[in-house]
VOPAGU-2260 file (C-alpha; in pm, 1 decimal, decimal comma):
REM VOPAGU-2260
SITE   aa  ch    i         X         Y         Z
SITE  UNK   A    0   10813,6    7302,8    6981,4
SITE  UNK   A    1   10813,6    7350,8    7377,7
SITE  UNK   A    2   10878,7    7698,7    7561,7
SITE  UNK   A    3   11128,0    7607,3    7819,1
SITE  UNK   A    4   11099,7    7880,8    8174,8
SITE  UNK   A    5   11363,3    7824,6    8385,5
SITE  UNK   A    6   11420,9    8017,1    8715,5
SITE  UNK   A    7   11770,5    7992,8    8791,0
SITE  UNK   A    8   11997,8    8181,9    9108,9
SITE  UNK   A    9   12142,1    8484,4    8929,6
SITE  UNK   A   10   12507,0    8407,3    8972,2
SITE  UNK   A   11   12430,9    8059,3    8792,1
SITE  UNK   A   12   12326,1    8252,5    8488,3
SITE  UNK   A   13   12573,0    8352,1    8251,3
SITE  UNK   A   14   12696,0    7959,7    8294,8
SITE  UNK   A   15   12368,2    7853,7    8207,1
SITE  UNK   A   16   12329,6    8038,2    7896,7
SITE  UNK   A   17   12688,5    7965,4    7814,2
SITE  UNK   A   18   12628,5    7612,9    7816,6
SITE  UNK   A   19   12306,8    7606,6    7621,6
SITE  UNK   A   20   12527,6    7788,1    7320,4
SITE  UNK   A   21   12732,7    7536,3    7364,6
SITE  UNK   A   22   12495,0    7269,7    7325,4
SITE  UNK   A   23   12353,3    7418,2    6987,4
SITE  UNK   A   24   12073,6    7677,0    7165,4
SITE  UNK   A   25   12198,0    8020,6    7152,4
SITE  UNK   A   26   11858,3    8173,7    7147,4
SITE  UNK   A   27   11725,3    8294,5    7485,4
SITE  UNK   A   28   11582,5    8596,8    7672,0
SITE  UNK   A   29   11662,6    8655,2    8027,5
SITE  UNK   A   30   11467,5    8804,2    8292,8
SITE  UNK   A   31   11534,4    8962,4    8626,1
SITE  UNK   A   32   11229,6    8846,0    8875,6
SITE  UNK   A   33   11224,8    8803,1    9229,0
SITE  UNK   A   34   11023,1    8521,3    9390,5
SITE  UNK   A   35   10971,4    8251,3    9682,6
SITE  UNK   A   36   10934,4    7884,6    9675,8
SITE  UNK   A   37   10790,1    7677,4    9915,0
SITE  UNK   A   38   10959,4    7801,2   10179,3
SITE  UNK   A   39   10765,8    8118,5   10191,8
SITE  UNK   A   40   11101,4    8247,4   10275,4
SITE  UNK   A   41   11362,5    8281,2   10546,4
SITE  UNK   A   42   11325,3    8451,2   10906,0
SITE  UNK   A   43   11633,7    8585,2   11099,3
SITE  UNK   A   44   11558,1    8751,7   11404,0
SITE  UNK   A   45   11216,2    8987,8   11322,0
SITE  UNK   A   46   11344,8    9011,8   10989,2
SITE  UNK   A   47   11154,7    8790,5   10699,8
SITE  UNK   A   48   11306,5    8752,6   10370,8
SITE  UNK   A   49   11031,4    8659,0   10176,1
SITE  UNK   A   50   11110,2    8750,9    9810,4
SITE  UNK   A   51   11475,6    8650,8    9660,7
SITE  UNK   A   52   11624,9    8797,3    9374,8
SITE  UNK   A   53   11620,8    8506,7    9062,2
SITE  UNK   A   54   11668,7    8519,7    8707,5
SITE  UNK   A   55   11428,7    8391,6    8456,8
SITE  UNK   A   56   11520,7    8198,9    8120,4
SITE  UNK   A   57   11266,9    8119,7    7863,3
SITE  UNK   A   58   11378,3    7942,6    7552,6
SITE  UNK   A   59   11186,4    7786,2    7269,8
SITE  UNK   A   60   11313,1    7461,3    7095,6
SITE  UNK   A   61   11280,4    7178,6    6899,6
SITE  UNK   A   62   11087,8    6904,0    7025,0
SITE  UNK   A   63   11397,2    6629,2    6981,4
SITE  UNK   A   64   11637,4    6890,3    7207,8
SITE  UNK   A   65   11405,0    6918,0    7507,4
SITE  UNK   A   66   11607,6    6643,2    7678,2
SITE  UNK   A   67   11953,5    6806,4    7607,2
SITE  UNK   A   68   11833,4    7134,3    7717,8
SITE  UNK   A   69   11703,2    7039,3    8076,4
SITE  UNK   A   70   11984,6    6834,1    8138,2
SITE  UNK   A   71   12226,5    7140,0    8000,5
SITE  UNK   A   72   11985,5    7374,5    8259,5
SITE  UNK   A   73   12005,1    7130,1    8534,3
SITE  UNK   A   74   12374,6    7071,2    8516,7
SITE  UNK   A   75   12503,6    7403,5    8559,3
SITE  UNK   A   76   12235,9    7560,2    8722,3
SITE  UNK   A   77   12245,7    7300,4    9058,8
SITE  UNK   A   78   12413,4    7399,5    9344,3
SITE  UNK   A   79   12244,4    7128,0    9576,4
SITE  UNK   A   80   12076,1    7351,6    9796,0
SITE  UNK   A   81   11705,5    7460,9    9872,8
SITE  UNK   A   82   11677,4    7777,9    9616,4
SITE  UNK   A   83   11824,6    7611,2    9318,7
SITE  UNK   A   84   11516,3    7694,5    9122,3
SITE  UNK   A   85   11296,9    7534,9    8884,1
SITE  UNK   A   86   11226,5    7429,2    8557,4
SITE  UNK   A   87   10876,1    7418,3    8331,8
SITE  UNK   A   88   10790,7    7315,2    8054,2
SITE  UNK   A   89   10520,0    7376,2    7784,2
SITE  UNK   A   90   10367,9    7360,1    7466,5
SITE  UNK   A   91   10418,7    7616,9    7176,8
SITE  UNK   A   92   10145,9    7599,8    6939,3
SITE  UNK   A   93   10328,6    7860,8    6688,9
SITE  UNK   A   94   10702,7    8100,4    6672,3
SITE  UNK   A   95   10697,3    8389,4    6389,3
SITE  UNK   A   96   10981,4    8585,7    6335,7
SITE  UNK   A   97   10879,9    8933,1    6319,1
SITE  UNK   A   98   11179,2    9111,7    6088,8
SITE  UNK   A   99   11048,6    8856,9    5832,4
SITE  UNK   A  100   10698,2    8779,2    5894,3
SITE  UNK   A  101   10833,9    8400,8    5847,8
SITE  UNK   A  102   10673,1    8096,7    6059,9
SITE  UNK   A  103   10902,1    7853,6    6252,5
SITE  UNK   A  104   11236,8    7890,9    6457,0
């Protein structure tokens, strides 16, 4: 299983998670987190804007979708511009599902 965290631009989203329930991964929690890349933000005038408003989406999965789900993420999450976000990806050693004390997705 890998733990997908993907820090999208909050009006990208809902057509994020849309498309991953499209693609057969409905399961997902969403964050609200603020952040900076490398950047280090933007200055306008005196004014620095160095923390932007971003959401976060973490998703577990199936080894054999990892592909499909970055390439779901990346598609409708792009805009082409510096902000975009990023994507990471890691191992999960174990998932339990706590209403039924059962082991797996």
């Amino acid at each position: 299983m890998k733990m997908i965290r993907a820090i999208v631009r909050p009006d990208k989203t809902e057509s994020v998670a849309e498309a991953l329930a499209q693609a057969g991964m409905p399961s997902l929690t969403k964050m609200h987190v603020f952040g900076r890349g490398r950047t280090k933000g933007i200055r306008i005038g005196d004014v620095v804007y160095d923390e932007f408003p971003k959401t976060l989406l973490l998703l577990v999965i199936e080894d054999e979708n990892l592909d499909q789900a970055i390439s779901v993420i990346l598609e409708n999450a792009k805009t082409g511009t510096m902000g975009d976000g990023k994507i990471f990806v890691t191992e999960v050693e174990a998932a339990y599902t706590v209403s039924k004390g059962t082991k797996g997705l």
